[in-house]
BALOBA-1460 file (C-alpha; in Angstrom, 3 decimals):
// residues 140
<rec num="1" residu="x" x="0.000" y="0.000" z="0.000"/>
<rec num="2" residu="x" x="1.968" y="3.339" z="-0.998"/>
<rec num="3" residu="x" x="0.222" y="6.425" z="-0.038"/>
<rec num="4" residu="x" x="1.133" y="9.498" z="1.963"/>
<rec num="5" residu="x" x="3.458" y="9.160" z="4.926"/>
<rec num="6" residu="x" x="1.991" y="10.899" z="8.222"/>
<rec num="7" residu="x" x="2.446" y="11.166" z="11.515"/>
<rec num="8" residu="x" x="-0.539" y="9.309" z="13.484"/>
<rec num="9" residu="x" x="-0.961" y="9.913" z="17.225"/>
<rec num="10" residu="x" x="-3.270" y="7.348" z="19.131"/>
<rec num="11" residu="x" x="-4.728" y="8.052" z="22.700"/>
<rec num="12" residu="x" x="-7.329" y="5.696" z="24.261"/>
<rec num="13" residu="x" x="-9.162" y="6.411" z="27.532"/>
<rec num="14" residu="x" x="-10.575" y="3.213" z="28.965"/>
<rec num="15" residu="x" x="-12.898" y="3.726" z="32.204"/>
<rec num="16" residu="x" x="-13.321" y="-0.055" z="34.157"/>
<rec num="17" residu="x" x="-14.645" y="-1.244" z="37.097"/>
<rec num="18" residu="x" x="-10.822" y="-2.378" z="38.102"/>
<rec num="19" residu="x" x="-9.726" y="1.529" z="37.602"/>
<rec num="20" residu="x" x="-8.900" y="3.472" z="34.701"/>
<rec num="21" residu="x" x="-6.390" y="3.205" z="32.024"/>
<rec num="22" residu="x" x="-4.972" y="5.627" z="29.509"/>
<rec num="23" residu="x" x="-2.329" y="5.222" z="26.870"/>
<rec num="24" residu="x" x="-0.834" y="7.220" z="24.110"/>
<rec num="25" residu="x" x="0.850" y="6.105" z="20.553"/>
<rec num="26" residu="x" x="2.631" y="8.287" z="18.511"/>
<rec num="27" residu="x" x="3.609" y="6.628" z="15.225"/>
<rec num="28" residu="x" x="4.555" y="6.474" z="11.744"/>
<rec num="29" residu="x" x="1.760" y="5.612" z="9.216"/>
<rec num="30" residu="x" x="0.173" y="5.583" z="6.226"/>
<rec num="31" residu="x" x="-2.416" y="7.222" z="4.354"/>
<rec num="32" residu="x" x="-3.984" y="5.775" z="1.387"/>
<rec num="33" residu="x" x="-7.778" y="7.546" z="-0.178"/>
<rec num="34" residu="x" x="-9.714" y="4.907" z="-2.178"/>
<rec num="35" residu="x" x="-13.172" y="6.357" z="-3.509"/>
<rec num="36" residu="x" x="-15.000" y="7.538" z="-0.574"/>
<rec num="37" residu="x" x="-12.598" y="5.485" z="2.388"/>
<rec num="38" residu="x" x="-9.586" y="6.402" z="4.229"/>
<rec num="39" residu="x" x="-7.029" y="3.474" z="5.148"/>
<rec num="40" residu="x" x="-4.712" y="4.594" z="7.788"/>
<rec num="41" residu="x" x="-1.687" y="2.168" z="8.846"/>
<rec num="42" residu="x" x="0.467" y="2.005" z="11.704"/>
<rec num="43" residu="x" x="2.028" y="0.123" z="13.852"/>
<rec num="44" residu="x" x="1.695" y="0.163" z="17.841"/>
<rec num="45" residu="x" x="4.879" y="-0.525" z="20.299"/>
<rec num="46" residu="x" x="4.279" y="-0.795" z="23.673"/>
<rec num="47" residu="x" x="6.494" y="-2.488" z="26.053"/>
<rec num="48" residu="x" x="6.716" y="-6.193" z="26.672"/>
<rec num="49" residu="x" x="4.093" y="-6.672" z="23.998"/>
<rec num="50" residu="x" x="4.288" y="-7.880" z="20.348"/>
<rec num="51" residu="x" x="4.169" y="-5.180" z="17.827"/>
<rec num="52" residu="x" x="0.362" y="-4.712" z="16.294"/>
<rec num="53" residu="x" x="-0.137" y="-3.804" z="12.961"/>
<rec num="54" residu="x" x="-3.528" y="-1.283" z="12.932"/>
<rec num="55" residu="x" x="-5.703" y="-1.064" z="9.913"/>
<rec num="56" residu="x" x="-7.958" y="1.998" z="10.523"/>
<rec num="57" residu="x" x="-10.546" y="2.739" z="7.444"/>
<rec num="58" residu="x" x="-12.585" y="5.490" z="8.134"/>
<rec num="59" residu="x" x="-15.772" y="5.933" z="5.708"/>
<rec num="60" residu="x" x="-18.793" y="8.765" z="6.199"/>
<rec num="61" residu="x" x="-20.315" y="7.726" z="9.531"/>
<rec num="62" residu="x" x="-18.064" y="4.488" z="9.604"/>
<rec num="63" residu="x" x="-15.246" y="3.536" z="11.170"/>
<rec num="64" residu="x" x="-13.433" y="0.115" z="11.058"/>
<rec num="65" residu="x" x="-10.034" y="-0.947" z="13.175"/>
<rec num="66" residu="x" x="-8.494" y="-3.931" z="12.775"/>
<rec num="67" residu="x" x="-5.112" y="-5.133" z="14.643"/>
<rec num="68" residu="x" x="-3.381" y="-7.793" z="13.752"/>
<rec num="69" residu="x" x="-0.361" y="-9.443" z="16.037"/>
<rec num="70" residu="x" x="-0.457" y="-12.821" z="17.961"/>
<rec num="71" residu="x" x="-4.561" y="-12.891" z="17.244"/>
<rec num="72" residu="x" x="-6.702" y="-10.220" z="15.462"/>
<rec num="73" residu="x" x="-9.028" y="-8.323" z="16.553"/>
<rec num="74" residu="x" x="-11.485" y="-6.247" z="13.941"/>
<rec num="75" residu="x" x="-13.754" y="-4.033" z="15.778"/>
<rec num="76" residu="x" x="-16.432" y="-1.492" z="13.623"/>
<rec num="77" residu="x" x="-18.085" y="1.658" z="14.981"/>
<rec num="78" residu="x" x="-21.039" y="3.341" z="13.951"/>
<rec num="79" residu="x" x="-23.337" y="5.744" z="15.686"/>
<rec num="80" residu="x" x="-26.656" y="3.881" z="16.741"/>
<rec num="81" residu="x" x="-24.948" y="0.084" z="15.943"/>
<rec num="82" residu="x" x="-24.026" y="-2.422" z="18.038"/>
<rec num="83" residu="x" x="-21.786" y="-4.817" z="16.293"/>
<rec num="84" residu="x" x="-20.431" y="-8.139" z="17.338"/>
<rec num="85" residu="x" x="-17.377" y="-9.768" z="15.883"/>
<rec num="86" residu="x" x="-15.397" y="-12.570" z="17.236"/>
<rec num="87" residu="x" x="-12.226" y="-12.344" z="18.885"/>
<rec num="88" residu="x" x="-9.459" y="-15.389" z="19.453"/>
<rec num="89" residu="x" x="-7.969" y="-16.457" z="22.410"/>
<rec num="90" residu="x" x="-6.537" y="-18.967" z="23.459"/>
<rec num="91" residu="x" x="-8.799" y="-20.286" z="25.617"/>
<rec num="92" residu="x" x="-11.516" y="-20.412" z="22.452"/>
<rec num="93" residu="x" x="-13.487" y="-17.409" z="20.400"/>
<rec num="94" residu="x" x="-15.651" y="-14.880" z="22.722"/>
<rec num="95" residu="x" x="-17.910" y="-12.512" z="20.570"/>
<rec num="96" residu="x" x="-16.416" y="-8.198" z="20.821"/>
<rec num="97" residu="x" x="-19.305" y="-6.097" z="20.712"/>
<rec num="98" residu="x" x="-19.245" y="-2.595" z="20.145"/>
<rec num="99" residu="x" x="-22.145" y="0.027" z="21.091"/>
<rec num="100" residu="x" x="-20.655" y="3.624" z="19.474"/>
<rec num="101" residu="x" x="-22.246" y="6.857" z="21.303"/>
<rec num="102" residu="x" x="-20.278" y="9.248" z="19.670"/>
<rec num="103" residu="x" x="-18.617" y="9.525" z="16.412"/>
<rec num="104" residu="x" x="-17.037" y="12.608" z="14.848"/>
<rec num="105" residu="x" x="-14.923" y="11.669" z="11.816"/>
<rec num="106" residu="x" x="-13.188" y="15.118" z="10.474"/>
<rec num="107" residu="x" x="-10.470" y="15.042" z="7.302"/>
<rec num="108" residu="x" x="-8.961" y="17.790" z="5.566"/>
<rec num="109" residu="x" x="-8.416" y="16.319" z="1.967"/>
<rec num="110" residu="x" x="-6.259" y="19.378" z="0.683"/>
<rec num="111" residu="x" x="-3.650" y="19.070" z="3.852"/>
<rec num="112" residu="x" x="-3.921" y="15.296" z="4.277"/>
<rec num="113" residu="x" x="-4.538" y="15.361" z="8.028"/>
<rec num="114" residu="x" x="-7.437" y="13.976" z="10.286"/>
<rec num="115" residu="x" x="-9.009" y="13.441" z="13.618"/>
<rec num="116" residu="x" x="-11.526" y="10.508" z="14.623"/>
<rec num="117" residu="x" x="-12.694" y="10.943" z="17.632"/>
<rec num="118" residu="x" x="-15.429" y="8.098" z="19.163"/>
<rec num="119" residu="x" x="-16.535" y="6.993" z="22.609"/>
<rec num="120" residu="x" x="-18.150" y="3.147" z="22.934"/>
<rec num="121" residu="x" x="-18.658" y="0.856" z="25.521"/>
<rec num="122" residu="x" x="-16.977" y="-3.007" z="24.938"/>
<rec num="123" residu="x" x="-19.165" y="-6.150" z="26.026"/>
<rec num="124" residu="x" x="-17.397" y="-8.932" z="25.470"/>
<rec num="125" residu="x" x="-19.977" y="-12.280" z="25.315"/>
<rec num="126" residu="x" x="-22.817" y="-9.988" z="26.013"/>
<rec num="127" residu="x" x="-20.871" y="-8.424" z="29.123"/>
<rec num="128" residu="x" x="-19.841" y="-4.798" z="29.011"/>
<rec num="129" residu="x" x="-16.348" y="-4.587" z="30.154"/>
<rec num="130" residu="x" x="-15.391" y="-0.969" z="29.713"/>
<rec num="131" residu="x" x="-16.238" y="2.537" z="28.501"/>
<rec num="132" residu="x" x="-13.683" y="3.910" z="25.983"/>
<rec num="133" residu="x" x="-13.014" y="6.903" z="24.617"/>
<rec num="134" residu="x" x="-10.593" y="7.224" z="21.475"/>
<rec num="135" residu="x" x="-8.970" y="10.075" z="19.605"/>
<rec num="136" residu="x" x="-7.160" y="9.306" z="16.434"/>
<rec num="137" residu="x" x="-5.512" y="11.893" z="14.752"/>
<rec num="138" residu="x" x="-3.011" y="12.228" z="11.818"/>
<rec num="139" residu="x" x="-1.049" y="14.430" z="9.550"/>
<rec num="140" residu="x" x="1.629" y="14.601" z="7.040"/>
């Protein structure tokens, strides 16, 4: 995938009954437009885990990440939807479900930069185990 290099910063807010958690990412990635989608890549380091490739593609009112390492994990957000996809473990498949209350998806074609913004809550078989809160951002 060529595209347009940019510089992609990641910050996740997760709020859990066992306390809350935030991270930040600030990687290389890149950007590639194909009719009316956005496919950002990147790739997350964090300490002491494997290094996760991230497929974001961000349509009108849709956004879809996938992350790919030791398992992979696709996860889809759109206002109003709750979507289920399976996840694999090693213990067996659970079901990922996503319920997206906000969404604000805002790209500036001309300067090739971006900021997704999105707050859901993760069930995972039918249990919600967090409320997250995401910003996404990149630019060249």
């Amino acid at each position: 995938m060529a595209g347009q290099a940019v510089k992609v910063t990641f910050e996740s807010k997760i709020v859990q009954d066992e306390g809350d958690e935030s991270y930040t990412i600030e990687a290389d990635g890149r950007l590639v437009q194909k009719g009316a989608a956005w496919y950002l890549t990147y790739e997350e380091v964090l300490e002491e885990q494997p290094v996760t490739k991230v497929l974001v593609k961000i349509e009108p009112d849709h956004v879809a990440i996938t992350r790919t390492n030791v398992t992979k994990t696709r996860l889809v957000f759109e206002r109003g939807l709750v979507d289920h996809q399976p996840y694999q473990t090693a213990a067996g498949v659970m079901m990922l479900g996503t319920n997206t209350s906000e969404l604000l998806i805002d790209i500036d074609e001309e300067e090739l930069l971006g900021k997704v913004a999105l707050s859901y809550s993760l069930s995972a078989n039918g249990e919600v185990v967090g409320q997250y809160q995401v910003s996404l951002q990149f630019a060249q």
